[in-house]
KOLMAR-850697 format. One record per residue (C-alpha): residue in one letter; y, z, x. Coordinates in steps of 0.1 Angstrom, whole numbers, plus 2048, in hexadecimal, padded with zeros to 3 digits. Layout:
N
AYZX;...
END
This chain:
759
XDDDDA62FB;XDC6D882FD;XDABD822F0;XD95D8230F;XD97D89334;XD87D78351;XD73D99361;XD61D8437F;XD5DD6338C;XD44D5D3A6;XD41D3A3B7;XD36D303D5;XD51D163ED;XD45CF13F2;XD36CE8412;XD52CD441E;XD6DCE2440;XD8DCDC42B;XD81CF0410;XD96D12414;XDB8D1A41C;XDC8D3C41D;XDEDD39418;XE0ED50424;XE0DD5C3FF;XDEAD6F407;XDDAD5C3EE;XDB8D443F9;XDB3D263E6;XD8ED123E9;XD79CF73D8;XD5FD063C2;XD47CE93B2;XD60CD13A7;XD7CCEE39D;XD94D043B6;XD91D293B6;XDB0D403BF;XDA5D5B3D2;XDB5D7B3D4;XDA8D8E3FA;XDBDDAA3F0;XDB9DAB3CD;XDADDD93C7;XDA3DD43ED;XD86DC03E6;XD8AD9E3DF;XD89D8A3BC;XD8BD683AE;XDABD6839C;XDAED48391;XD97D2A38E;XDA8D06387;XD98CE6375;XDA4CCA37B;XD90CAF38E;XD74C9B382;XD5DCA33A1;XD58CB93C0;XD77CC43D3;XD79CC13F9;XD96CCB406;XDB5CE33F6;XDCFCE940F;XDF0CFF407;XE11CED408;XE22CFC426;XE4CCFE428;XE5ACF944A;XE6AD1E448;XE4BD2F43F;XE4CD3B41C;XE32D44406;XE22D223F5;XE27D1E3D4;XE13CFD3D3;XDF2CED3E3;XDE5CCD3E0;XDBDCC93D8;XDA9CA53E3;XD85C9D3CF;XD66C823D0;XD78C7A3AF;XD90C643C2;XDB0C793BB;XDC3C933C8;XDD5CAD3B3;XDF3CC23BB;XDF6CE23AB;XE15CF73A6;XE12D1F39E;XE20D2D381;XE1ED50380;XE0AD6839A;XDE5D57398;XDECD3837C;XDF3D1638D;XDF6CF5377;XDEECCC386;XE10CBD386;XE08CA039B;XDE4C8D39E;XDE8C753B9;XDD3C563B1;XDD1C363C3;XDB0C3D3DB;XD92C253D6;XD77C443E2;XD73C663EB;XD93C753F5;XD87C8F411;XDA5CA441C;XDCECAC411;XDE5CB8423;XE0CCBE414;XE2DCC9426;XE50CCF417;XE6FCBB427;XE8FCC041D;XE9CCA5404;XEB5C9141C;XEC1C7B400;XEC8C8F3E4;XED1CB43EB;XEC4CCA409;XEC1CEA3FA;XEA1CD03E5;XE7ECCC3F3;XE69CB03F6;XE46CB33F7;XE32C97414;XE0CC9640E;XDF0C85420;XDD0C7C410;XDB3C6F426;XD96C5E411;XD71C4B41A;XD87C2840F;XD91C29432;XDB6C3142A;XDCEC4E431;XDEDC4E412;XE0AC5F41A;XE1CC6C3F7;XE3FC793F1;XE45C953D4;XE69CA43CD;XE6BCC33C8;XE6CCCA39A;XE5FCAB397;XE3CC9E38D;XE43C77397;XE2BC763BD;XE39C523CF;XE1DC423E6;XE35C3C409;XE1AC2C41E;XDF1C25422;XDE5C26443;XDC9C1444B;XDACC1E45F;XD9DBF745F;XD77BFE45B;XD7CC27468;XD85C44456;XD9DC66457;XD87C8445D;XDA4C9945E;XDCAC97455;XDE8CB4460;XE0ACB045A;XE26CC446E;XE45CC1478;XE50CB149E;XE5FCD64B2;XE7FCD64AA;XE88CBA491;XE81CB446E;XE6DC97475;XE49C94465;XE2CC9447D;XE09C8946D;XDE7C89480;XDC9C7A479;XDAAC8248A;XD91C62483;XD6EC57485;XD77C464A4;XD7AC6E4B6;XDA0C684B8;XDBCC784AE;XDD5C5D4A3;XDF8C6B49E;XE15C5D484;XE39C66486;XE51C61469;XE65C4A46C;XE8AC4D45A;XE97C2E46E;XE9CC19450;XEA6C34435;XEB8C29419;XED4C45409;XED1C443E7;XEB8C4D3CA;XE99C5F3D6;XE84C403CC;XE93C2B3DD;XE90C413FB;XE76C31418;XE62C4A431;XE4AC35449;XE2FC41460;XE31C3247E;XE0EC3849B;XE1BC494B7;XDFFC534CC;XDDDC564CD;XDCAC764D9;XDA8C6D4EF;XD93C8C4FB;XD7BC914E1;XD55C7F4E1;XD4BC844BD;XD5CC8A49C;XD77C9F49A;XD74CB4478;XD92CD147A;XDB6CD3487;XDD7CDF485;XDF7CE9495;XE0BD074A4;XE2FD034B1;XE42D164CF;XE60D1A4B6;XE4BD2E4A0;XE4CD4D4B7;XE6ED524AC;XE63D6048A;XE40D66492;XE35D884A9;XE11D7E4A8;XE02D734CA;XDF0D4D4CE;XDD0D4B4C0;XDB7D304BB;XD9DD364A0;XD7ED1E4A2;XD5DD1B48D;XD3BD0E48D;XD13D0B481;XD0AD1949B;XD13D3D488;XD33D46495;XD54D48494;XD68D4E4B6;XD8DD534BC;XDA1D4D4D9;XDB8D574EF;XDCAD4650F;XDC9D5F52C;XDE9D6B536;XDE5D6255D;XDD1D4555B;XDE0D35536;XDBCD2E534;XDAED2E513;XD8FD4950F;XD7BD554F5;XD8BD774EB;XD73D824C8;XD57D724B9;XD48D79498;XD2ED6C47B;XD0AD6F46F;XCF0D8148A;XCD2D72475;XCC7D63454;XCC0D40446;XCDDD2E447;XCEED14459;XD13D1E465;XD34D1D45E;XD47D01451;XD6BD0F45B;XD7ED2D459;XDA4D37454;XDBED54461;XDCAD6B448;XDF3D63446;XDF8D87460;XDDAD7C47A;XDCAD9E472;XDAED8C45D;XD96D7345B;XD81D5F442;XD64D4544A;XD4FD30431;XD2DD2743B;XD16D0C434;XD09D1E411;XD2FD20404;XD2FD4540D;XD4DD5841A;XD4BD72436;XD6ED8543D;XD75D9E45C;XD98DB045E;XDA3DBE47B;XDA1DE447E;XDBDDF5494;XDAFE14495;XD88E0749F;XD9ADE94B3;XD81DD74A5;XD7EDB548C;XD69DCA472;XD56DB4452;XD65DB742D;XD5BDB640B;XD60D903FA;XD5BD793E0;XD40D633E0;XD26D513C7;XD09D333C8;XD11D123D5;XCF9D023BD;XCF4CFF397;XCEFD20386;XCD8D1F36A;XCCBD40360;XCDED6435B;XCCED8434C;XCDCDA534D;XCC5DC5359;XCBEDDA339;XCD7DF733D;XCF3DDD340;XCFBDE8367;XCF9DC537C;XCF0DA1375;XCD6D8D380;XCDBD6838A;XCCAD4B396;XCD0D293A0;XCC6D063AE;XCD3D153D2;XCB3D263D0;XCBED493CD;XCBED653B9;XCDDD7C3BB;XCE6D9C3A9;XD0BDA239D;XD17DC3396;XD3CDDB391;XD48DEE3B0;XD50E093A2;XD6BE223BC;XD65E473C2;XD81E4F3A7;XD70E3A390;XD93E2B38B;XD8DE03398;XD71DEC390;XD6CDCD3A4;XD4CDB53A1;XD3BDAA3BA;XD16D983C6;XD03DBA3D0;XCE2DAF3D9;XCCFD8C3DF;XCACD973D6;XC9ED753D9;XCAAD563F6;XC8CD3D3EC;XC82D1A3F9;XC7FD043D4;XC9ED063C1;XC9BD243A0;XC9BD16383;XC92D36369;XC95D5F36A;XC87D78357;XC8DDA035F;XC76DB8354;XC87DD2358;XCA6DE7370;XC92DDF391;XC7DDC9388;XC80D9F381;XC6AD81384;XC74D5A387;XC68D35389;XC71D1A39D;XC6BCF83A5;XC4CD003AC;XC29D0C39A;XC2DD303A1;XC3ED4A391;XC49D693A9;XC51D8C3A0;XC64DA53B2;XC68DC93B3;XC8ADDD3C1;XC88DEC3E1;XC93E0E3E8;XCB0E063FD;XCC0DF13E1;XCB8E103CA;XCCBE263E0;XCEBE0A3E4;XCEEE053C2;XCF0E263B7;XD0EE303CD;XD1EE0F3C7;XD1CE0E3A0;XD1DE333A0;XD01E3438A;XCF4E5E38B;XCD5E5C372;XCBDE40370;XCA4E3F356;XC94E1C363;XC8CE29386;XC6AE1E390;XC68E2C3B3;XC5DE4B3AF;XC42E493CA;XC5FE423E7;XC47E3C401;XC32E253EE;XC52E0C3E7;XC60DFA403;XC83E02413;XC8ADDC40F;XC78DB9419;XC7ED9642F;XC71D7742D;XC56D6B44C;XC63D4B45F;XC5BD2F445;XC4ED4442B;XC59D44407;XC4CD6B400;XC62D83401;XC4ED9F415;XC51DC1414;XC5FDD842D;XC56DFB430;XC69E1A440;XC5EE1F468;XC46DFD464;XC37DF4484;XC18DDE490;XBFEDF649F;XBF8DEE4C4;XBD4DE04BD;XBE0DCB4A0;XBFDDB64B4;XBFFD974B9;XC19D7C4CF;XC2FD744B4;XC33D9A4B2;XC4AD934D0;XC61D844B7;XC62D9D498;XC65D8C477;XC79DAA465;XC9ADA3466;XCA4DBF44C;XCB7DDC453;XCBCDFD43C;XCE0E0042F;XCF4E1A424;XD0FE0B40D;XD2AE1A3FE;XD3CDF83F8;XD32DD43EA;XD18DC740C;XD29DAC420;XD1AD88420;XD06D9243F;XCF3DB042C;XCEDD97411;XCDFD7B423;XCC5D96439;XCC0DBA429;XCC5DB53FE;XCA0DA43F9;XC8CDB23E0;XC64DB13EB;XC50D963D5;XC33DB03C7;XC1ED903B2;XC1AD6B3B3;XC0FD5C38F;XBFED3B390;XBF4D2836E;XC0ED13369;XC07CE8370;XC28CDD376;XC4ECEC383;XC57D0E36E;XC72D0A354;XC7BD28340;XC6ED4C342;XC72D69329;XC67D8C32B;XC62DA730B;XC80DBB309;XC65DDD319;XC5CDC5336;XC3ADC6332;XC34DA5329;XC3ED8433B;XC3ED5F329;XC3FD42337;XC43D19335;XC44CFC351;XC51CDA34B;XC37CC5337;XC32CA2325;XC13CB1314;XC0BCCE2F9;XBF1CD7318;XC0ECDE333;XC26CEC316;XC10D08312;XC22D2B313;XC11D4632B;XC13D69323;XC11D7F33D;XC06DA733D;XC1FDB335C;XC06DD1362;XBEEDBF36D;XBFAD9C371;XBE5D8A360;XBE4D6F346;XBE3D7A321;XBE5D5B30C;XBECD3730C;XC03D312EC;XC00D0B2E5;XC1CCFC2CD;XC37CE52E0;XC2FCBE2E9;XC4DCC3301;XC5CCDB31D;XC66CFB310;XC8BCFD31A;XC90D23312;XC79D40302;XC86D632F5;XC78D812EA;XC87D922CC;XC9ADB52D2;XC7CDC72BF;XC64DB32D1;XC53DA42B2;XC58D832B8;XC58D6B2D5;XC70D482CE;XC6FD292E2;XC7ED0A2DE;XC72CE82F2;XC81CC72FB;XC66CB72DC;XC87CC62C6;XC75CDF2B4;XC72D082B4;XC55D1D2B3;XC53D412AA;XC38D5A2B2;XC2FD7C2A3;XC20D992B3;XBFDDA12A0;XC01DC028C;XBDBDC8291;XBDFDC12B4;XC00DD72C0;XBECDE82DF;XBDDDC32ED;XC04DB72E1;XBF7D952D8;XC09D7B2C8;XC02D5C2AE;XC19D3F2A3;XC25D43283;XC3FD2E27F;XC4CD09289;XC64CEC281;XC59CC9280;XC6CCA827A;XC71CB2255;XC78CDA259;XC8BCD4279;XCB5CCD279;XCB7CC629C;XCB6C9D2A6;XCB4CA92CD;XCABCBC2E6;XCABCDE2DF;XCBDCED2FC;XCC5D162F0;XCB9D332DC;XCC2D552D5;XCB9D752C2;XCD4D8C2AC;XCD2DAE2BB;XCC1DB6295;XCA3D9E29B;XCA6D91275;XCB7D75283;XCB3D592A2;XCC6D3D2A9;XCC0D1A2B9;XCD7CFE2CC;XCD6CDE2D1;XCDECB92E5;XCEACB02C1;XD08CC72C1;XCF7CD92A3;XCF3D032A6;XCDED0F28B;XCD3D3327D;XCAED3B272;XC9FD5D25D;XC83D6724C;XC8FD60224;XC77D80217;XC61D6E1FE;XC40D801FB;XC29D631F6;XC1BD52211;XC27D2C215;XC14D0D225;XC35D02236;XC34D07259;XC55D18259;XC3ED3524A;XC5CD44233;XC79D3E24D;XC95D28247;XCB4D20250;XCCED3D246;XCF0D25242;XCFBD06246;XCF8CFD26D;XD1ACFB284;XD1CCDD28B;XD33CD02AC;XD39CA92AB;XD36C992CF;XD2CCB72E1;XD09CC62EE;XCFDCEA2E8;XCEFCF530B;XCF4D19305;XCF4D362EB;XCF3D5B2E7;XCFBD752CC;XD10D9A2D3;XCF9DBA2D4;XD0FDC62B0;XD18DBC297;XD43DB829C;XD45DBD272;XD2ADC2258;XD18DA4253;XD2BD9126F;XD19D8A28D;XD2FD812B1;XD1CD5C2BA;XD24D512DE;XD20D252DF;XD1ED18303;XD22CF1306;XD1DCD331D;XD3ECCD323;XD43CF0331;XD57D02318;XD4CD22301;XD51D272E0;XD4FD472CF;XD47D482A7;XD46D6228E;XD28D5A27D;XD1BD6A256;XCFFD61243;XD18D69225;XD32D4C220;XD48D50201;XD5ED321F2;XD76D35209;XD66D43227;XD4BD2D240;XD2FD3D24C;XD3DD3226F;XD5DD3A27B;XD68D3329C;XD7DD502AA;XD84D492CE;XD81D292E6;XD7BD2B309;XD82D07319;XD78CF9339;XD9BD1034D;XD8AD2C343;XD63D2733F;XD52D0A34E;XD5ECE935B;XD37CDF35E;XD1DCE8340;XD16D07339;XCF3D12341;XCEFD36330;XD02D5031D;XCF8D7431E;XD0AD9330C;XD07DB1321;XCF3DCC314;XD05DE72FF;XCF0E06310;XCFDE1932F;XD22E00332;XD3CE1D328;XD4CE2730A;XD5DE07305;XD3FDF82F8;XD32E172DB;XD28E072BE;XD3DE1B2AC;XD5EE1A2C1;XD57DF42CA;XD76DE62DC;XD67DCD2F0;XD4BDB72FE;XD3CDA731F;XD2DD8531E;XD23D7233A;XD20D5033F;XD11D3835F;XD16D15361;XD10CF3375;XD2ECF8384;XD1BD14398;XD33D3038A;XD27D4F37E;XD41D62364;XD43D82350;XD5FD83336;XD6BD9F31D;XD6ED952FD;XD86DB02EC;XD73DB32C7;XD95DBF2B3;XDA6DA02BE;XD8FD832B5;
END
C-alpha cells in the first residue's frame, strides 16, 4: 500500500471551447488552471477526478483525444497551452498517462490540437502514425507527424495564415480513402480546407518520409467567427446504430440538439437543455458521451452540467458531476465535527465539499454540496464558527456572516447520512429561513422564508418580476450545477464594518464565539486585529502589534491564545486574561523583533499542535520554525516573554513556505505529524520532535507530495480534518490514517489520506 491516496480533486475547466473532450474509452479529459484532469463520468455512478496531469507551464486551452480511423478506444490525447507548446500524453495503466512528446516550435499561444492515427505507409501497416494540428495566435497552423512507440514528433508543414489566425482546426479522413483532411476555420469567417498530399512520397526511412497540405477549398457562409467544428461520415453507419445528431452550444444558456426531419431532411431542433436562471454567462461547448445517450456542457464559470438520457422517462434527465472554482483558492477550513469542507476563492464564492455517502453506507464519493455564498468582490479569507454557521472577507471593507438554512439542514443530513447532530442551531424551524437569493445587483444574500409572499397592500411593480429564484429541494443525491448556482445560498444574518482597507485573514475561537480579524495595512493603525463577540456582533478590542498586514491568525485548540503573523516578518501571541475568562479578553504577551525573530521574510503561515504547548510559523525565506513556552518561573524583560524556539528551524534552500499545519494526534509519543505547503506547489510532510538524539533530527521528512500529486501552482492552505465524528478509522487509539486538505493557486481543492503506519 502507498503511502497516500488522492480522495478528491475538485477543479473547475478553463474558459476556453476546446477545453473538454470525452473519448470512445468513456474517459473526459479537460484543462484545469494550467494542468489536465481525467475525468471518470462513470466512476461509483457519480463522477470523479481520477487523474490530474502537470505538465505545462501555463493555462491549457484545448486537449483533444487522438482518434483511430477504426474507432478504438484512445490511448493518447494531445494538450495545447499559452506556454507555447503542446504536449502529447500517452496512458499507462487505467487513469496514469505520461508527456512523451512536447511539441515546441510556436512563437505564442498555441489555442487548439487536434491528432489522428494513419497507418505507417512506409514502414509496416499493422504501425500507426500519429498527424497533429496545432493552431497558435503567431498566425500559423503546424502540422506534426508522431510514429507510433516513438517519442521523436517531425514538424511536416507551417501554414500560414499571413496576418489572420486558426480559430479552429479538425482533422479527418476524405470518405473512403486514407487521405488526411484538415480544416481550419479562421478569423476571416472561413473554413479553409487542406488535403494531404502523398504525391511526392519518398519510400524509405520514416524521416525521410514527406506529407504536404495542399488548400483545396474554402468554405464561405458564415458572417463572424467560427469557434467549433467537426466531422461525421456516411461510412460510419456501418458500425454505428446511432441516428444523426447535431449537438450545438451557446451563452445564451443552452444547449440544443438536432435532428434532420425524416420527410423534409430539414434540420430541426429535437431537445434543448441548460440553466433556467442564475448569474452566469453560458456555455462555452459541450460534447456526446461515446453511446449518444449522454451529454456534458461547460459553461462560462468552468462548471460542468451532464444530462443522460432516460429510457424509461424518455427524457434527457440532469446528473451528478465534478466540478470546482475557476479562480485561485486561498482559504479551506473544515466544519468542527469533520463532516464537509468549506472553501473560498478569488471566483468569489464560497462552496461546501462533502462525502456522498450510499444507502448501504458501502461507497463514498465527494462532491461540492452547497454554494452558500456567489459574491461580487473576489474572497480572500474564511472563518467558521461553527457546523452551520461561517463568516468571510473580501476585497472589500466588510466582513459577512452567514447562517445555514433549513433546507440545506435537511439535504445534508440524508446525503452524509448524518442521524444525530449536536451542532444544530435551528431549533426554532420557523424562525430560520428555508433558504435565500440574492436581489438583482445585490451582494446580500437574503433570506427566504417558507410560503413568503408580498401582502397585497405592500406590492410594488417590480413585484411583477419576483426576485426569489430559490426553490426547496429534496435531495437524496450530490445537487446538480443548476441547484447550486440557484437554491444552496446560505442567508447573510450580519455585516461587520471596522476595517480601513480589503480584509486579509480571519480566525474564529475554536467555541465560535469570538471572530478576529485583519485588512491589508502599511500602518500599525490599519494592522490592528478586531475581536468580534458573534452574539452580539459587536467590536471587543482593537489588538495593536503588527507594522504590516496580518497574513494569517489562529486560535489555539484550548482557546488560550490567539497567534498572528504579518508581512513586517514577525509573530505576535495573545493570552486570554485569567481574571477576565467571562469578558474573554486578551493581551499581547509575546513578540519577535529583528533580534528574537529567525524569519528574513514575509511570514506567510502558522499553525497550532492539537496540544496548544506548541505553534509553528512559515516563511518567504524557506525557513519553518517551532515555538513553546520554556517553563521558567521568573518573569523576563524579553519580549518573547519565556517562549523560544523549541529546535533548530527546517530549513528548505530555494523554496517558500506558503502553507502549514500540524495532525489532530500525536502519530508516536513525542512526534508530532507537520504538514509543509510551498510556493512551488508541492507538500511535504515531516515528523517533527522537540527530542533530537545524536543520531536522530528533530525533523524528518517522511512523505513528499510533488506537483503530479499536490499542486502545480502554490499552495495556499493546509488543513487536517478534524478527528471527532470521521469513523473509526481515525480513533486515537486505533489510528490508521489521516485527512488533510490542501487548496492552491492552481484553483484545486484536494483531500488526501495519509496512512499513519506507513510514513
Amino acid at each position: 500500500m502507498s503511502q497516500f491516496e488522492t480522495v478528491y480533486v475538485s477543479t473547475a475547466c478553463n474558459r476556453t471551447p476546446h477545453s473538454v473532450d470525452w473519448g470512445r474509452n468513456k474517459l473526459v479529459c479537460y484543462g484545469a488552471s494550467n494542468s489536465v484532469a481525467i475525468y471518470d463520468p462513470k466512476y461509483a455512478d457519480a463522477g470523479k477526478v481520477v487523474s490530474v496531469l502537470c505538465q505545462h507551464k501555463n493555462r491549457v486551452n484545448s486537449v483533444r483525444w487522438i482518434r483511430h480511423k477504426n474507432g478504438l478506444p484512445e490511448t493518447e490525447f494531445v494538450s495545447a497551452s499559452s506556454d507555447c507548446t503542446a504536449i502529447v500524453w500517452t496512458r499507462i495503466n487505467d487513469y496514469s498517462f505520461f508527456p512523451t512528446s512536447i511539441l515546441k516550435g510556436h512563437e505564442g499561444t498555441v489555442t487548439v490540437a487536434d491528432g489522428i492515427y494513419v497507418a505507417d505507409r512506409n514502414v509496416d501497416s499493422a504501425k500507426q502514425t500519429a498527424i497533429i494540428a496545432t493552431a497558435s495566435v503567431d498566425s500559423s497552423v503546424k502540422v506534426w507527424m508522431r510514429h507510433e512507440n516513438e517519442d521523436d514528433v517531425i514538424c511536416l508543414q507551417t501554414l500560414s495564415f499571413g496576418s489572420g489566425f486558426c480559430l479552429c482546426a479538425r482533422l479527418c479522413f476524405l470518405p473512403g480513402t486514407d487521405i488526411v483532411l484538415l480544416s481550419c476555420a479562421a478569423d476571416d469567417a472561413k473554413i479553409h480546407l487542406f488535403a494531404e498530399s502523398i504525391s511526392n512520397a519518398i519510400q524509405g526511412p520514416l524521416k525521410e518520409y514527406a506529407k504536404q497540405f495542399v488548400r483545396v477549398d474554402s468554405l464561405v457562409g458564415h458572417e463572424d467567427w467560427i469557434r467549433a467544428m467537426d466531422f461525421t461520415l456516411d461510412e460510419d453507419k456501418k458500425r454505428c446504430t446511432q441516428p444523426m445528431k447535431l449537438l450545438s452550444s451557446s451563452l445564451d444558456k443552452s444547449i440544443i440538439i438536432w435532428e434532420p426531419d425524416a420527410s423534409s431532411g430539414v434540420w430541426l431542433e429535437s431537445v434543448r437543455v441548460g440553466e433556467i436562471g442564475g448569474n452566469t454567462l453560458g456555455f462555452y461547448g459541450s460534447k456526446f458521451s461515446p453511446d449518444g445517450q449522454s451529454i456534458i456542457g461547460h459553461g462560462y464559470q468552468g462548471s460542468f452540467h451532464l444530462w443522460t438520457y432516460s429510457d424509461e422517462l424518455g427524457t434527457w434527465e440532469p446528473g451528478v458531476t465534478v466540478g470546482g472554482h475557476f479562480g485561485e483558492v486561498v482559504d479551506i477550513q473544515w466544519e468542527p465535527g469533520g463532516r464537509f469542507l468549506f472553501s473560498v476563492s478569488t471566483d468569489q464564492t464560497t462552496r461546501i465539499h462533502a462525502p456522498w455517502i450510499r444507502d448501504d453506507h458501502q461507497e463514498e464519493t465527494w462532491h461540492e454540496l452547497a454554494r452558500p455564498q456567489v459574491h461580487g468582490y473576489d474572497i480572500s479569507c474564511l472563518a467558521v464558527l461553527s457546523r452551520y454557521r461561517f463568516a468571510s472577507g473580501a476585497e472589500e471593507k466588510v466582513i459577512r456572516a452567514f447562517r445555514a438554512p433549513n433546507n440545506f439542514v435537511k439535504n445534508f443530513r440524508q446525503i452524509c447520512k448524518v442521524e444525530s447532530d449536536k451542532d444544530i442551531e435551528n431549533s426554532d424551524a420557523f424562525a430560520v429561513p428555508q433558504g435565500a437569493s440574492v436581489p438583482t445587483l445585490g451582494l446580500s444574500n437574503k433570506a427566504v422564508y417558507e410560503g413568503q409572499e408580498v401582502p397585497p397592500e405592500e406590492r410594488h411593480v417590480k413585484d411583477e418580476y419576483p426576485e426569489f429564484y430559490f426553490t426547496p429541494l429534496n435531495l437524496k443525491e450530490p445537487p446538480t450545477e443548476e441547484n447550486l448556482l440557484q437554491n444552496t445560498l446560505w442567508p447573510e444574518v450580519q455585516k461587520l464594518y471596522g476595517h480601513g482597507y480589503e480584509l486579509f485573514a480571519l480566525a474564529a475561537r475554536h467555541d465560535g464565539t469570538l471572530l478576529a480579524s485583519a485588512c491589508k495595512a502599511t500602518t500599525a493603525e490599519h494592522a490592528a486585529i478586531i475581536i468580534w463577540d458573534t452574539s452580539t456582533w459587536k467590536q471587543m478590542q482593537r489588538l495593536v502589534s503588527h507594522q504590516l498586514t496580518v497574513t494569517q491568525m489562529e486560535f489555539s485548540p484550548d482557546d488560550r491564545f490567539l497567534l498572528s503573523v504579518s508581512r513586517d516578518r514577525r509573530w505576535s501571541l495573545f493570552q486570554l486574561e485569567d481574571s477576565e475568562l467571562d469578558r474573554k479578553i486578551y493581551r499581547l504577551i509575546a513578540n519577535t523583533e529583528k533580534k528574537t525573530g529567525v524569519h528574513a521574510r514575509i511570514i506567510w503561515c502558522c499553525s497550532w499542535t492539537y496540544d496548544s504547548k506548541y505553534f509553528i510559523t512559515g516563511s518567504r525565506d524557506g525557513k519553518v520554525a517551532v515555538w513553546g513556552h520554556e517553563g521558567a518561573t521568573s518573569e523576563t524583560a524579553s519580549p518573547l516573554h519565556q517562549y523560544t524556539l523549541s529546535s533548530k528551524p527546517l530549513e528548505l534552500p530555494d523554496q517558500s513556505v506558503t502553507a502549514v499545519a500540524v495532525a489532530p494526534v500525536k502519530i508516536a509519543a513525542d512526534v508530532y505529524l507537520v504538514a509543509v505547503g510551498l510556493e512551488s506547489g508541492c507538500i511535504n510532510m515531516y515528523k517533527w520532535s522537540p527530542v533530537s538524539t545524536g543520531t536522530v533530527d528533530n525533523w524528518q521528512r517522511c512523505l513528499e507530495l510533488d506537483n503530479s500529486v499536490a499542486h502545480h501552482l502554490a499552495v495556499k492552505k493546509l488543513s487536517f480534518r478534524p478527528l471527532v465524528d470521521t469513523g473509526s478509522d481515525c480513533d486515537k487509539n486505533t489510528l490508521k490514517n489521516l485527512q488533510i486538505s490542501s487548496c492552491g493557486a492552481d484553483h484545486a481543492v484536494k483531500i488526501f489520506n495519509i496512512y499513519v503506519n506507513k510514513l
